[in-house]
C-alpha positions in Angstrom: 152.4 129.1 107.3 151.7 126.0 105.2 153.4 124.1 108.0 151.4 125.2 110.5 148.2 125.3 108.3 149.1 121.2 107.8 149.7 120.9 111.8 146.1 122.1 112.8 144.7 120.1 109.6 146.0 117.1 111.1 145.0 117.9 114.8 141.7 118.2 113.8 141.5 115.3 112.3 143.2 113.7 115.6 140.6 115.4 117.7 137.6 113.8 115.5 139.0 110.6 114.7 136.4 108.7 116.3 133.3 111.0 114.3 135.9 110.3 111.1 135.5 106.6 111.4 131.9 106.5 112.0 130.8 108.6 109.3 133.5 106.8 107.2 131.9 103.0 108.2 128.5 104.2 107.4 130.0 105.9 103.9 131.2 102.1 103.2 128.0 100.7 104.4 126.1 102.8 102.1 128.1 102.2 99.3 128.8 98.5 99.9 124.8 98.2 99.4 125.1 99.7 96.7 127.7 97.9 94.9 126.1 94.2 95.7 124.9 94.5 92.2 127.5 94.5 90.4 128.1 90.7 91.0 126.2 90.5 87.5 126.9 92.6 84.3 124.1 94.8 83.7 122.8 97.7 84.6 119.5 97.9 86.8 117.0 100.5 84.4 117.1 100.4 80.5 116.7 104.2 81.1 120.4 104.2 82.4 121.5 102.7 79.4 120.1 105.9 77.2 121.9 108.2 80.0 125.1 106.4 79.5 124.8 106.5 75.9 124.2 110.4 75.5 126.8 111.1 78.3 129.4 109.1 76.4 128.6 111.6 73.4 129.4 115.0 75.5 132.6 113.2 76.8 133.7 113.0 73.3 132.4 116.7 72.5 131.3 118.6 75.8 130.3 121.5 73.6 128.5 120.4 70.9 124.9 119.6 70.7 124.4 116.2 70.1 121.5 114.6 68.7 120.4 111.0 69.0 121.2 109.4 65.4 119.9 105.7 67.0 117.0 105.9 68.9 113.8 106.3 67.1 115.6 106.5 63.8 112.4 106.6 61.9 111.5 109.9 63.7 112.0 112.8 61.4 111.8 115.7 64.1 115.3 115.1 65.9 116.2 117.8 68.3 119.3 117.8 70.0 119.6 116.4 73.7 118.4 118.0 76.8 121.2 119.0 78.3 121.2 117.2 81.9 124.1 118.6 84.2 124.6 115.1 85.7 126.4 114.6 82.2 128.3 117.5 83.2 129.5 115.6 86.5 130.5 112.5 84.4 132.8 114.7 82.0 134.6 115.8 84.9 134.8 112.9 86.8 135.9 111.1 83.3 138.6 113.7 83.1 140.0 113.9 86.6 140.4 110.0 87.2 141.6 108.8 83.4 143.3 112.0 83.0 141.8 113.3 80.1 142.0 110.3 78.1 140.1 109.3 74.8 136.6 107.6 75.4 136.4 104.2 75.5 132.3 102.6 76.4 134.3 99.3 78.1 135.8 101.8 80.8 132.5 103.7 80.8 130.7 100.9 81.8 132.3 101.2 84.8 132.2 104.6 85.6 128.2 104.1 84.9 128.3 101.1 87.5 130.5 103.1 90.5 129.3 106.9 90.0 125.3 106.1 91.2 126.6 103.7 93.9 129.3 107.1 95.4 126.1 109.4 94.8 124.5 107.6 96.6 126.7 107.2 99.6 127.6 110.9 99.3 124.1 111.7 100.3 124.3 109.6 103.2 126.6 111.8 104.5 124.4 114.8 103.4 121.6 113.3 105.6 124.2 113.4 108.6 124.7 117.1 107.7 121.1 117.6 107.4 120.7 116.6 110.8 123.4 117.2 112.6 122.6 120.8 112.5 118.7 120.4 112.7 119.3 118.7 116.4 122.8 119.9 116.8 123.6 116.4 117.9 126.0 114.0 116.1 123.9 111.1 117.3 121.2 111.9 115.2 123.2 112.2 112.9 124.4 109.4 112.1 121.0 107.7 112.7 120.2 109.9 109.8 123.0 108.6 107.6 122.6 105.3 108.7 119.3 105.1 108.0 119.4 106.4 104.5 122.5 104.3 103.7 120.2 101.0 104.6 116.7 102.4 102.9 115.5 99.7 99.9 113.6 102.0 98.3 116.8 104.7 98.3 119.1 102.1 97.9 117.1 100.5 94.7 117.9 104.0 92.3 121.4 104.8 93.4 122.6 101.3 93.3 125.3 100.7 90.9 124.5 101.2 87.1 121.6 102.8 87.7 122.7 106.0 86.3 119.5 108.1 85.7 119.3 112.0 87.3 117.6 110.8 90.2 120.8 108.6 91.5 122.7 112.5 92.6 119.3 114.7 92.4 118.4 114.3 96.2 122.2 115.1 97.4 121.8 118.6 96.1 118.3 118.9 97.7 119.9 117.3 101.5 122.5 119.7 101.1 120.6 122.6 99.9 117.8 122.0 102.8 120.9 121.5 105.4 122.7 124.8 104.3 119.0 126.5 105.2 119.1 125.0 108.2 122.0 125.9 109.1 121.7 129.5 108.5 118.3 129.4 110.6 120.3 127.7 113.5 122.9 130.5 112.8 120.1 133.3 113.5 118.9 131.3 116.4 122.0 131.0 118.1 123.0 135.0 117.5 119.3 136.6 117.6 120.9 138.7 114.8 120.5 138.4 111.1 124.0 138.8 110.1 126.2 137.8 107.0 126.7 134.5 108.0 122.8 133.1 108.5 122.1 135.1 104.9 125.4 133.3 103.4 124.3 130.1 104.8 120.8 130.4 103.3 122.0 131.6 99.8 124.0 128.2 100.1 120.9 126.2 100.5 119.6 128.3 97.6 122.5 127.4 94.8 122.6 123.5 95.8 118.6 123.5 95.8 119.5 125.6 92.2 122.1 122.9 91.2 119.2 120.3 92.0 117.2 122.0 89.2 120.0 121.6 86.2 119.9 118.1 87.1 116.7 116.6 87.3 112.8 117.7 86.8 111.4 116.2 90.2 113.2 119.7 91.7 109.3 121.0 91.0 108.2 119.0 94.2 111.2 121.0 96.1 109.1 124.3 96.0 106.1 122.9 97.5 107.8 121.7 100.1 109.7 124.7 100.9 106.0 126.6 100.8 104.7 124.2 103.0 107.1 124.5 105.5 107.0 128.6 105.4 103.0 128.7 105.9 103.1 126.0 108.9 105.9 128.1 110.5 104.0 131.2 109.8 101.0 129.4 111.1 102.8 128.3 114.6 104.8 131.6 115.2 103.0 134.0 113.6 99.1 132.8 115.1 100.0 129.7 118.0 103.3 131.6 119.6 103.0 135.1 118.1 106.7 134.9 117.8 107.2 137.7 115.6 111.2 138.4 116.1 111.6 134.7 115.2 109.3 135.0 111.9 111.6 138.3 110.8 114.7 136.6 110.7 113.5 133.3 109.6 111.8 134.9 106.5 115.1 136.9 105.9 117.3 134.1 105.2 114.2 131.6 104.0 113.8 134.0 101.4 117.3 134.3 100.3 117.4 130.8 99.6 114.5 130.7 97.7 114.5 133.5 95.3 118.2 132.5 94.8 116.8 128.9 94.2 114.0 129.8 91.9 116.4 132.3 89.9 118.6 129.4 89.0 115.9 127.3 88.4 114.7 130.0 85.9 117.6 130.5 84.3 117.9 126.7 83.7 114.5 127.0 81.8 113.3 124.6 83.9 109.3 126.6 83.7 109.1 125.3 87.7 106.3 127.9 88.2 103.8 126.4 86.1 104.5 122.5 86.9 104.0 123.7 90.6 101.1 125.5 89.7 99.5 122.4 87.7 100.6 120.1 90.0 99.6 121.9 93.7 95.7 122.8 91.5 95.3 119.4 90.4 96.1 117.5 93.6 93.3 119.8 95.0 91.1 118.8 91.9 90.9 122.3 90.1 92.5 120.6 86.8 92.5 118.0 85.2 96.1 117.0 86.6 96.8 113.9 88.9 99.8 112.4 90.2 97.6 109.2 89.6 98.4 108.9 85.8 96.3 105.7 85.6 93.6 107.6 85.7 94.5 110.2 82.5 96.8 110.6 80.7 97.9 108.5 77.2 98.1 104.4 76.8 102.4 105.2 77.2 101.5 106.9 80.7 99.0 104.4 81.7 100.9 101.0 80.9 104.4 101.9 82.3 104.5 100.4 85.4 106.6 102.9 87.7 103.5 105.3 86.9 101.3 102.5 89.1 100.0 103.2 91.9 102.8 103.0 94.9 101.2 101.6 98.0 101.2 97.8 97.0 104.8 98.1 97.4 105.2 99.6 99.8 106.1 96.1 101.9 108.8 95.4 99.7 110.5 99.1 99.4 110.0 99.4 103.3 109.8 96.5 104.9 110.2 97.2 108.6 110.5 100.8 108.7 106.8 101.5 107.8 106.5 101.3 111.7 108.0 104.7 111.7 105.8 105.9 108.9 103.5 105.8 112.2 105.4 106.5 115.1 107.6 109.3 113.2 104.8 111.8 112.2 103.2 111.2 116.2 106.5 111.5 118.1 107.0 114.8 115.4 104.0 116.1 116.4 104.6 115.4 120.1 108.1 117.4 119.5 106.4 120.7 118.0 103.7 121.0 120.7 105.8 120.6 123.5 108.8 122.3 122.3 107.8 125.7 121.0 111.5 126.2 119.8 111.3 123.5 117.5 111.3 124.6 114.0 113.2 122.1 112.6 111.1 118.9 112.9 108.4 121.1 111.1 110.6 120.7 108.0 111.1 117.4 108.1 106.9 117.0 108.7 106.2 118.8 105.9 108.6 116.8 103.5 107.6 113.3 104.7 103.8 114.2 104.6 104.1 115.4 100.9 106.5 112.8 99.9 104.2 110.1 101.2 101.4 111.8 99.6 103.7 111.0 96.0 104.4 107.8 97.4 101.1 106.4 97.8 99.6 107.3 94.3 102.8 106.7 92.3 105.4 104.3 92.1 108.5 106.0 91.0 107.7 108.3 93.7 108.1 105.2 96.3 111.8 106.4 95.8 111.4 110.1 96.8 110.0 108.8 100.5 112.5 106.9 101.0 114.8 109.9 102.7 111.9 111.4 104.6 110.9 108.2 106.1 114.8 107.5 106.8 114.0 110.7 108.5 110.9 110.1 109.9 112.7 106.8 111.3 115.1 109.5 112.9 112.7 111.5 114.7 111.2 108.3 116.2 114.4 107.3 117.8 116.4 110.8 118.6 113.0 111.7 120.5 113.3 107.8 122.5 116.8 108.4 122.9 115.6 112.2 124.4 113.3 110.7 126.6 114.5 107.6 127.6 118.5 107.2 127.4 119.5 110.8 128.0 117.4 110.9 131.1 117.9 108.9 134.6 114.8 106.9 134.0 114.8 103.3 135.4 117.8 101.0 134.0 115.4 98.5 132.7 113.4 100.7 130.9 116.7 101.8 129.3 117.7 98.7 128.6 114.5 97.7 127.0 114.6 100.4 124.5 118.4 100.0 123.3 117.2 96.4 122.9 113.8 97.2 121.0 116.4 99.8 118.9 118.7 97.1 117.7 116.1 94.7 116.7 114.5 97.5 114.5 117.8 98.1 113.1 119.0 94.3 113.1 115.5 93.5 111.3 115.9 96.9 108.8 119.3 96.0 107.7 118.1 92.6 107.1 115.2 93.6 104.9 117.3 96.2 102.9 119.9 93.2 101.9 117.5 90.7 101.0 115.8 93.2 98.9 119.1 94.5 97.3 120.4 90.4 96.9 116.8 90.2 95.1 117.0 92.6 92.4 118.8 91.1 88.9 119.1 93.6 86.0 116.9 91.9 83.5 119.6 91.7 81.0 121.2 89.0 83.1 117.8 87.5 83.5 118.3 84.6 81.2 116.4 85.8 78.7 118.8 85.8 75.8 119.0 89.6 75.0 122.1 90.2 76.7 123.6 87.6 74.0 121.0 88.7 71.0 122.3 92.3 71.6 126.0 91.4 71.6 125.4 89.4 68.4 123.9 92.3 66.7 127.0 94.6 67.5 129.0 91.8 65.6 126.9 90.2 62.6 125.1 93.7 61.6 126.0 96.6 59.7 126.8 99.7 61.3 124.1 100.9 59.9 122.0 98.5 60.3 118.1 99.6 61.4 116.6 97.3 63.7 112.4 97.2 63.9 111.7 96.3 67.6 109.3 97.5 70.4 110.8 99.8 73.1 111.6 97.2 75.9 114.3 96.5 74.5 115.7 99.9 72.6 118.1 101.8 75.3 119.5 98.3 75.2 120.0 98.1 71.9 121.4 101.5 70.9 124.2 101.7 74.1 125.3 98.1 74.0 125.6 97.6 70.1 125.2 100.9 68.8 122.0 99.9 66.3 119.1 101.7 65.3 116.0 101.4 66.6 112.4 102.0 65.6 111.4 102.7 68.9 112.8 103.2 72.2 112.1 103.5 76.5 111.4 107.6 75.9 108.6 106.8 73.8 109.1 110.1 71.7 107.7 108.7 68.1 104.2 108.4 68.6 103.8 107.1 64.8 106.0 104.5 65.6 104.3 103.5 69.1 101.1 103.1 66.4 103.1 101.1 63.4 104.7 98.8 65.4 101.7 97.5 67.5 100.2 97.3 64.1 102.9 95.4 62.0 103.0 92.5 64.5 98.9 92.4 65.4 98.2 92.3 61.3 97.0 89.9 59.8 98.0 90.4 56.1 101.0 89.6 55.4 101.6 91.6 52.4 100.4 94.7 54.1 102.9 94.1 57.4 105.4 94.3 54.7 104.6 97.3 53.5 105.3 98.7 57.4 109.0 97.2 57.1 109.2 99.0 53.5 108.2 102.7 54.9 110.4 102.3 57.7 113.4 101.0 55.9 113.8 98.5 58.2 116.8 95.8 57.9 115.5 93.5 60.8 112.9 92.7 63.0 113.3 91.6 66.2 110.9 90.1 69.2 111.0 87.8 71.9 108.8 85.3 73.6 107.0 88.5 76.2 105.8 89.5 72.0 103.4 87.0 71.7 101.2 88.1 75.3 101.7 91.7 74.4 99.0 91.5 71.8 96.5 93.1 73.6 98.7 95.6 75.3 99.3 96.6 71.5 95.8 96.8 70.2 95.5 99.3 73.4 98.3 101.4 72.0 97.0 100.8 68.0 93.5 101.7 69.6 94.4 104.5 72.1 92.5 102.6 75.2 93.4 100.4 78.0 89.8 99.5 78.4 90.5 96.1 78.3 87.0 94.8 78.0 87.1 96.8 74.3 86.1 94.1 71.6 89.3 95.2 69.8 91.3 94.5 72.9 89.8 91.2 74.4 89.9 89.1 71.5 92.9 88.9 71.5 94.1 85.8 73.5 97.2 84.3 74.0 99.4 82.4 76.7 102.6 80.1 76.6 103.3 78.0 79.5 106.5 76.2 80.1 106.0 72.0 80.2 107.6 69.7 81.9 107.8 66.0 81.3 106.9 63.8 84.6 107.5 59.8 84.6 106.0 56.9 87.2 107.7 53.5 86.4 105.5 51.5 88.1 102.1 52.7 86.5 104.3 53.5 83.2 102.2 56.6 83.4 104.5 59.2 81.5 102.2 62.6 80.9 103.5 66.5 81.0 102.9 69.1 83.2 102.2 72.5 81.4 101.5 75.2 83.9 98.9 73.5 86.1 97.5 71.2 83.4 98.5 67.8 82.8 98.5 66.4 79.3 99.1 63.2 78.1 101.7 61.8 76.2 99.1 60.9 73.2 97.5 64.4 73.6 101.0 66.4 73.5 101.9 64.7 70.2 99.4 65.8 68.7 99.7 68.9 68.9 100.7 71.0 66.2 104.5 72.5 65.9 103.5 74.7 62.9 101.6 77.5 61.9 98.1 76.4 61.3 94.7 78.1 60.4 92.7 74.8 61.5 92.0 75.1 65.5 93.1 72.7 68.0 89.5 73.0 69.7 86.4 74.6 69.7 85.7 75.6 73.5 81.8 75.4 74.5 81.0 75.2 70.3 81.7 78.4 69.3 85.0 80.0 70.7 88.1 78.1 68.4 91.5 77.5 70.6 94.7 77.1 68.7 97.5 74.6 70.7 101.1 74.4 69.7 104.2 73.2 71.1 108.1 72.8 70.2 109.9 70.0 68.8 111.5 69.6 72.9 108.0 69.8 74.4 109.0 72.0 76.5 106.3 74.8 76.0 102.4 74.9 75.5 100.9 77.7 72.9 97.6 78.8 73.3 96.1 81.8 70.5 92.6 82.8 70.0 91.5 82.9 66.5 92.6 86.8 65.8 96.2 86.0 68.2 97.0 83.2 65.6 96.2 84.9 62.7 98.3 88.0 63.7 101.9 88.8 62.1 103.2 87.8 66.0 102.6 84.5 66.0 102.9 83.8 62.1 106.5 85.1 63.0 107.2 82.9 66.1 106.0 79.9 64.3 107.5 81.0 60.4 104.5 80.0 58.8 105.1 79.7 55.2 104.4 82.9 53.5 106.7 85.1 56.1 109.6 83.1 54.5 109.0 85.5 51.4 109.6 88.5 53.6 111.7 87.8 56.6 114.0 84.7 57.6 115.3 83.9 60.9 119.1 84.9 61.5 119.3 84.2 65.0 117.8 82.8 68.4 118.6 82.7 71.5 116.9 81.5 74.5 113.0 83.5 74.4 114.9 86.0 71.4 114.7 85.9 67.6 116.5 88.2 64.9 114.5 88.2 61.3 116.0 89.5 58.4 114.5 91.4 55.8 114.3 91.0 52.1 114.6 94.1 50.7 114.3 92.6 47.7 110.6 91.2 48.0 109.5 94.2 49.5 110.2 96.3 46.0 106.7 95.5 44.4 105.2 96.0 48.0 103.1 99.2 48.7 104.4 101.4 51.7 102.1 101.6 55.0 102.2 103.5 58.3 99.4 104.2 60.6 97.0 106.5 59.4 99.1 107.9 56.4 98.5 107.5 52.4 101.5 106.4 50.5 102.3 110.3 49.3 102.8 111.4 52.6 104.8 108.4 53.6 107.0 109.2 50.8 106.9 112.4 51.9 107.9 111.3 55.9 110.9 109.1 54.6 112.3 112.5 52.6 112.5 114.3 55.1 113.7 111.4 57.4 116.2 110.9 54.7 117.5 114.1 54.3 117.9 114.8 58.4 120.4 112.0 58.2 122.3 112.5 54.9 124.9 110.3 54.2 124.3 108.5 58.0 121.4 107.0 56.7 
């Protein structure tokens, strides 16, 4: 029996070869995309670094809860991790390819760079699936998987190292939709609601399900499926009055999604009321938005992927915004003149929401990247339905399979110039990738690091430090005392922040000195920059460059688009000084430094240069009491503290007495134990 089993196996396989190799050449395509990044060492998103990190921990212990000991270690409310079931997927892919073997972070690394990239190109194939039973045509397809393997804005979060729950969410949400499909399809083709459509839909049901334990943007899944049930209830119930269609279609639409939402339940992932607060507010009833620039805190207003999508649009879509256009027309054209069409409804409704996201959000400039792969599908199956699989004139024919391969030419082009583009910014020169590996080597293990959150996912994955604050932005106190220790200007008092948090060094980078008034916004809870408390605070550095002319012996530097002379540079200031440069118009004092290399132009308002910030950068004489510089590296500098100088120093934090500081650090204290 196993013989014969192995026989038919392999005649299949000989009877599809040719479908074999296709999907297997766009499978490589996708992933070959995919892994271009990994020419360099890093990892795309500092988010994936926190992933990795608490992924690393269940690997060691899959069933224990594990709390974060490094990230925000000043935060005294610790809970334990929110269990994500992508984790789940790198335990057992950890254990089925090193065969249960010990954890080690150098060969986790790589599973972090390969699993997003094999995610990614999994869902590819998905997308054939999808299709390939919507149309029951291959062609399609492998448009479909094609098209989604080549998509920048898919492409950009499944690349490799980008290991974050959206890199494998969408596979279970192509599957789950293609599994409903397929059961309607089933019912089509039999007229009878049998086990198998009802089987088919449960399917679609427990992969939409699965798509819920693993990441939160399942909440837009629902609406879609809603949307999609009252448009087909609108055409077949009021346009077509196909009742017999509407029976079985609800049948197996409504296996899948009380199977779906049951699951999603169970996973407490409280779906119901997201989609209720979402759906109300984009039709203004709440105070909800998927514009978060306009509500929201300062953290939801200043992190960029919460801007507004449609600037980038050009570089996420390049070329294939044509079929933004000619997708949702040549749709629409396909439901009115094929009343059997059910299927292009579905894909409709997904794009029109998804673009909806798109527009008002950037992160969401992701989530359209499938629909309008799909939307690019529609435009071309429907060409290829009325053009090349009719007998219409040769030239015609021609002329479309040309236009088709310069679209796709063009798309491919603009998908690998945007992937070629994209650097993780640890390999972007500016000395943290070296600053963090130095801190792994010359620091105590427990060693607790004062920093703002650019930098903490970094920090905690690659050299397993503490940090004051990190990306997630959970301690709100310390979102307040940092912004406030390097925007004061006493001295005495910015010690007193390093004293309550215990801190052993402090680190910042060049970005530190023109972040001043993005802190005031967080000290001061507004990103009104016009605020007095925000817009006096001024400050720029400009790189210089040194230009010669031998004839006129003219020597005079460039910085940014103003040229100094040689004179006027060396005179200005390397050190900290409380004496302006320059007065501008009488009244508004300018303070101008440089380095000993010339190389770099300073400019501070009066409040920027008296700030902790740039009393730091330029060590003016009384930080030495409190802090000495350990290390630098490129735009990066490492401070240590002197715990000793801060004993007769008083403790502060934002908006607390001493008492409950004391208090704070107790209980800080005692969540640790002997850890601390």
């Amino acid at each position: 029996m196993g013989v014969a089993f192995l026989k038919n196996f392999w005649a299949k396989i000989v009877e599809n070869k040719w479908h074999i190799l296709i999907l297997l050449l766009i499978f490589l395509i996708a992933l070959g995309f995919r892994l271009h990044i990994m020419r360099f060492d890093g990892f795309i998103e500092p988010d994936a670094y926190w992933h990795a990190r608490a992924n690393a921990a269940f690997i060691q212990d899959p069933f224990e809860d594990h709390t974060d000991l490094l990230g925000i270690y000043h935060y005294a409310n610790k809970a334990p991790y929110s269990v994500s079931l992508l984790w789940y997927f790198g335990v057992l892919f950890w254990n089925i390819f090193t065969f249960g073997a010990a954890y080690s972070k150098d060969l986790w690394v790589w599973f972090i760079r390969l699993l997003p990239a094999f995610y990614g190109a999994f869902t590819t194939l998905a997308m054939y699936f999808l299709f390939r039973v919507g149309y029951k045509n291959r062609i399609a397809g492998y448009i479909a998987a094609f098209f989604a393997a080549v998509m920048p804005a898919f492409v950009y979060r499944t690349m490799s190292g980008h290991y974050e729950e959206d890199c494998m969410g969408f596979l279970w949400m192509v599957l789950g939709f293609g599994f409903l499909v397929l059961g309607i399809s089933k019912f089509v083709e039999t007229q009878s609601v049998k086990w198998k459509p009802i089987i088919y839909g449960l399917l679609g049901g427990l992969f939409l399900g699965i798509m819920a334990m693993v990441w939160s943007v399942f909440a837009f899944v629902p609406v879609v499926l809603i949307g999609y049930f009252v448009t087909i209830l609108i055409m077949k119930l009021i346009v077509y009055k196909d009742l017999e269609f509407l029976k079985g279609f609800s049948i197996i639409f409504f296996s899948c999604f009380i199977l779906m939402g049951a699951i999603a339940t169970a996973w407490s992932t409280n779906w119901i009321q997201v989609d209720i607060n979402y759906v109300s507010g984009i039709f203004g009833l709440n105070e909800t938005s998927v514009d978060t620039q306009q509500m929201g805190s300062v953290t939801s207003m200043k992190v960029g992927e919460e801007s507004q999508g449609y600037p980038a649009f050009g570089s996420k879509y390049n070329i294939f915004l044509i079929f933004i256009i000619t997708g949702f027309i040549l749709g629409l054209y396909r439901i009115i003149f094929n009343k059997k069409d059910w299927f292009t409804l579905l894909v409709l409704v997904w794009s029109a929401g998804c673009l909806y996201l798109a527009w008002n959000k950037l992160k969401a400039t992701f989530w359209f990247g499938l629909p309008l792969a799909a939307l690019t599908v529609l435009t071309m199956y429907e060409l290829y339905q009325l053009f090349i699989g009719t007998n219409k004139h040769i030239a015609l024919r021609v002329g479309l399979v040309g236009a088709l391969l310069f679209l796709t030419i063009t798309g491919v082009a603009g998908a690998t110039m945007f992937v070629h583009n994209h650097t993780p910014q640890l390999d972007g020169g500016s000395g943290w990738k070296e600053t963090i590996s130095w801190l792994g080597e010359n620091t105590p293990e427990n060693a607790k690091l004062f920093n703002w959150w650019s930098e903490g996912h970094w920090i905690t994955f690659l050299a397993d430090r503490r940090v004051a604050t990190d990306n997630t932005n959970s301690d709100t106190q310390a979102l307040k005392d940092v912004p406030m220790f390097f925007l004061d200007e006493n001295t005495e008092h910015a010690a007193g922040i390093l004293k309550a948090y215990d801190a052993d060094y402090v680190l910042m980078d060049l970005d530190t000195l023109q972040s001043l008034p993005l802190f005031a916004m967080y000290l001061y809870d507004t990103v009104n920059q016009n605020d007095p408390r925000i817009a006096k605070y001024f400050s720029v550095y400009m790189g210089c460059t040194k230009t010669s002319f031998q004839i006129q012996k003219d020597n005079y530097y460039m910085c940014g688009s103003n040229k100094l002379t040689e004179d006027y540079m060396s005179a200005i200031p390397t050190a900290w000084t409380n004496k302006p440069y320059t007065v501008v118009n009488g009244k508004t004092p300018l303070f101008y430094y440089t380095n000993g290399a010339k190389d770099i132009l300073y400019v501070f308002s009066h409040p920027s240069n008296s700030s902790m910030a740039v009393k730091l950068w330029l060590m003016s004489p009384e930080i030495s009491k409190y802090l000495t510089l350990v290390y630098a590296k490129n735009m990066v500098r490492v401070y240590k503290v002197n715990k000793d100088a801060l004993k007769t120093v008083e403790p502060a934090m934002y908006d607390m007495t001493t008492e409950q500081i004391n208090e704070w650090n107790t209980k800080v204290k005692a969540y640790y134990g002997d850890a601390w």
